[in-house]
N, C-alpha and C positions, 0 to 999 in steps of 0.2 A: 151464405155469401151476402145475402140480403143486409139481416138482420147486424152484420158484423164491419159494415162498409162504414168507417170511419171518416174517409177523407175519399173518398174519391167524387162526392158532390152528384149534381144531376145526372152528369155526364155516366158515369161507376153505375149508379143505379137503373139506368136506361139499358147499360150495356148485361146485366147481370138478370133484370125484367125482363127484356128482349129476346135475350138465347132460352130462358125458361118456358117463355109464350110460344116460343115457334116449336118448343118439344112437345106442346099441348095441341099444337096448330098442323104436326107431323102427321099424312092422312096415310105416309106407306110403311107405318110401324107404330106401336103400340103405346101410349103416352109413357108406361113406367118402363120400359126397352129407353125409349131416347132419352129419358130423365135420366136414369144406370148411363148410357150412354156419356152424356154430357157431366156428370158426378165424377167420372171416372177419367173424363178428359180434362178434370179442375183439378181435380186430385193427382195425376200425374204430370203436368204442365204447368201448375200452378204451386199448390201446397208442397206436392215431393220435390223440386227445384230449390223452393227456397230452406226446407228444410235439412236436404243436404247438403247445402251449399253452407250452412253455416255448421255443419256436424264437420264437413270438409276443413271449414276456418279454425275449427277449434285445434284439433293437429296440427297447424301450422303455427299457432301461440304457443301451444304445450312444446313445440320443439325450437324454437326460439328462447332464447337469452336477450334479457332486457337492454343485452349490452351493446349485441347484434343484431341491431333493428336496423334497418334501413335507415339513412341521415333524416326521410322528411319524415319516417314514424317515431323516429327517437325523438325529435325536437318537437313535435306533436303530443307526445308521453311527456316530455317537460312541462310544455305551455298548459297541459290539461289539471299536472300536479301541482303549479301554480294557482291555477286560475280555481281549483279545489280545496287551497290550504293542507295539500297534501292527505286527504281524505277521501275515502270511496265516500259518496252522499249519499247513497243506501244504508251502508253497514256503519261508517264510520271508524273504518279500517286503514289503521295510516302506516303509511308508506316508510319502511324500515329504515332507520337513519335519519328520522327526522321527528322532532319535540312532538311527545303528547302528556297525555294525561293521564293520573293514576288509573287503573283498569281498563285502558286503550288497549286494544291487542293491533297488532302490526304485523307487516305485510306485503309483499312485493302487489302492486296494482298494475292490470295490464290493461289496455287501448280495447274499448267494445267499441268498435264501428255498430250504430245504430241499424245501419243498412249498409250492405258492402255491395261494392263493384263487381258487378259479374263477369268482367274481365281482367283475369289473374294472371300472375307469373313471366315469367321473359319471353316463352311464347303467346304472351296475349291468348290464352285459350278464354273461350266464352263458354261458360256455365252455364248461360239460359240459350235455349234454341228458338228459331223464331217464330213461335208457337206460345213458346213462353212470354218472348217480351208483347208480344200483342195481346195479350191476358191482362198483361202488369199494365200494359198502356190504356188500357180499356176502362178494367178496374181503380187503377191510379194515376189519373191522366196529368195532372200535374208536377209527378216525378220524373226524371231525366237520369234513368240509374247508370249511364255513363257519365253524366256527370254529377255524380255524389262528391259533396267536399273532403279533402282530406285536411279537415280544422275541426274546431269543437263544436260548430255548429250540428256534425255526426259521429258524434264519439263523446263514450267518460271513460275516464279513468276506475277501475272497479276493482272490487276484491276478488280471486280469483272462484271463489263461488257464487259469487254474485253474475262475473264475466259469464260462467258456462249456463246458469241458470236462464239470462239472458240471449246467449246464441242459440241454445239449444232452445228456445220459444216455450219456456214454462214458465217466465216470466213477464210483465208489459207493467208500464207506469201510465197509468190513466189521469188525463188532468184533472185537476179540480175547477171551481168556478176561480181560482185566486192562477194569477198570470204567476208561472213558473213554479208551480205546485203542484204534485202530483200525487196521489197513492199505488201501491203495490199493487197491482194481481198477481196473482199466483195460478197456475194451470196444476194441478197431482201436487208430490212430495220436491219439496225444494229442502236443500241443505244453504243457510245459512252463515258465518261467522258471528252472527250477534244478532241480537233481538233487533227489529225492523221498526222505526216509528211510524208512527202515523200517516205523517206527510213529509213526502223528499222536495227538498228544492233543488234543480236546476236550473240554473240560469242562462245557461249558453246555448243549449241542444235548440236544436229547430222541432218545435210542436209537432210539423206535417210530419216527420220522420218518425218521432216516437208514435203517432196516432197510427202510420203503415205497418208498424212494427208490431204494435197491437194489435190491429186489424188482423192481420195473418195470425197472431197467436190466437184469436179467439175463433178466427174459422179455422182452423186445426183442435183446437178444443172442444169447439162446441158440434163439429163433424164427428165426433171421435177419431176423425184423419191422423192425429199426431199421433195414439197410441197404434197405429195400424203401422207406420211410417219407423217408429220409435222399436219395434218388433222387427223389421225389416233390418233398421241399420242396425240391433242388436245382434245380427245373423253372419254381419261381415266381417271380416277381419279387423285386430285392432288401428284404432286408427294409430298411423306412422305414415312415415313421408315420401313411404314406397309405393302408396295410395295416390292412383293416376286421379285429375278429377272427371277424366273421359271414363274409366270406370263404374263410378256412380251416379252419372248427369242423366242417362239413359238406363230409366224404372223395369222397362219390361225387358232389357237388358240385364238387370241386376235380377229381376225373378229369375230367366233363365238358367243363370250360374248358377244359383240356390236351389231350386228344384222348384219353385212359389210360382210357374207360370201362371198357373189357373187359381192359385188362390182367391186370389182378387177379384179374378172372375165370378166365381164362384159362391163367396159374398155378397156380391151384389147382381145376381142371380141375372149373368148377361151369359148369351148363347158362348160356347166352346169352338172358335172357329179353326181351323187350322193355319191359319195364315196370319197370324196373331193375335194380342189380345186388345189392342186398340183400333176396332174396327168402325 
């Protein structure tokens, strides 16, 4: 969490310093107890939230029709296809029905919201609990995830391997020293459309955004958290859109269905209580 803190400035680093010092500073239990302790309340409040929140988003593009967007995403997917030359900027994957070039391959491109809105759908359900958003505030104190834009300053246009690669956090574009340039990382095996240059330009996205967006991929990568997480949602049902996101919001709810109560536990060698696993 340290080591991975992109953007969140003094404040992020004090708050991530702070909770670690008082695990060590803890005289009525064991340092590596409250450390498991505290590990295990990032990992399920923090990392597992945001990563099934967007395992969640991705079944909601996959059952959507480019046609059937909502009017301010449709017109958002326009402005984004403009303001791109009709090009994902990673792949170079242009948008079916429109001029390219000998050995262009083509391609329907869909809307990655960089960071989405943790409150979805006509019931306004909230996705983060407030556990979570005091984690996000802490860690990212300068983000206001209710008020994320819905403009290209958080969103491109992408090819649809690029899109999932992207939600699903096995991807992150890390700046360079040059304004509006960036390189790839990569987390494991990504599937591509086309070999990946060097350096991608974007010009629109807002930097903090892509650096948060980072930030969380590389403490899911560098925790081993996203393979742990990634194993998890491999267990549930396909995604489809009969998939509540009250369902998956709630971790030690979703072991229970599974049988995986004590897994977790069990790994990071915290006592077996009966009264649950977030004690």
């Amino acid at each position: 969490m340290v080591l991975c803190l992109g953007c969140g400035g003094d404040r992020g680093l004090r708050y991530v310093s702070s909770a670690i010092y008082t695990c060590k500073r803890n005289l009525d239990t064991s340092t590596t107890h409250c450390i498991s302790q505290l590990a295990l309340a990032w990992f399920a409040y923090f990392l597992w939230p945001f990563k099934a929140f967007n395992w969640y988003s991705i079944l909601v593009v996959q059952e959507t029709d480019k046609d059937e967007l909502p009017s301010p995403l449709y017109e958002l997917r326009q402005q984004l296809l403009r303001q791109q030359n009709y090009r994902c900027p990673i792949t170079g994957v242009v948008e079916m029905g429109h001029p390219k070039l000998p050995g262009d391959m083509t391609s329907t491109l869909g809307i990655f919201h960089i960071l989405e809105r943790p409150i979805i759908g006509f019931e306004k359900f909230d996705f983060f609990e407030p556990i979570t958003r005091e984690i996000i505030e802490n860690y990212f104190p300068t983000l206001d995830l209710d008020s994320l834009p819905e403009d290209p300053s958080n969103a491109i246009a992408l090819e649809r391997n690029t899109y999932t690669n992207f939600t699903d956090l096995r991807m992150s574009l890390k700046a360079t020293a040059n304004a509006n340039e960036y390189r790839v990382e990569t987390y494991g095996e990504c599937l591509w459309a086309a070999p990946l240059p060097e350096v991608i330009v974007i010009k629109e996205a807002d930097p903090q955004y892509l650096r948060s967006h980072s930030c969380v991929a590389d403490v899911l990568h560098q925790s081993g958290a996203g393979r742990v997480i990634d194993k998890i949602l491999g267990c549930l049902p396909q995604r489809t859109s009969a998939v509540h996101p009250a369902d998956i919001i709630d971790l030690q709810g979703v072991l229970d269905i599974l049988g995986l109560r004590y897994s977790l536990v069990t790994a990071l060698q915290l006592p077996q209580l009966d009264d649950g696993v977030f004690v």
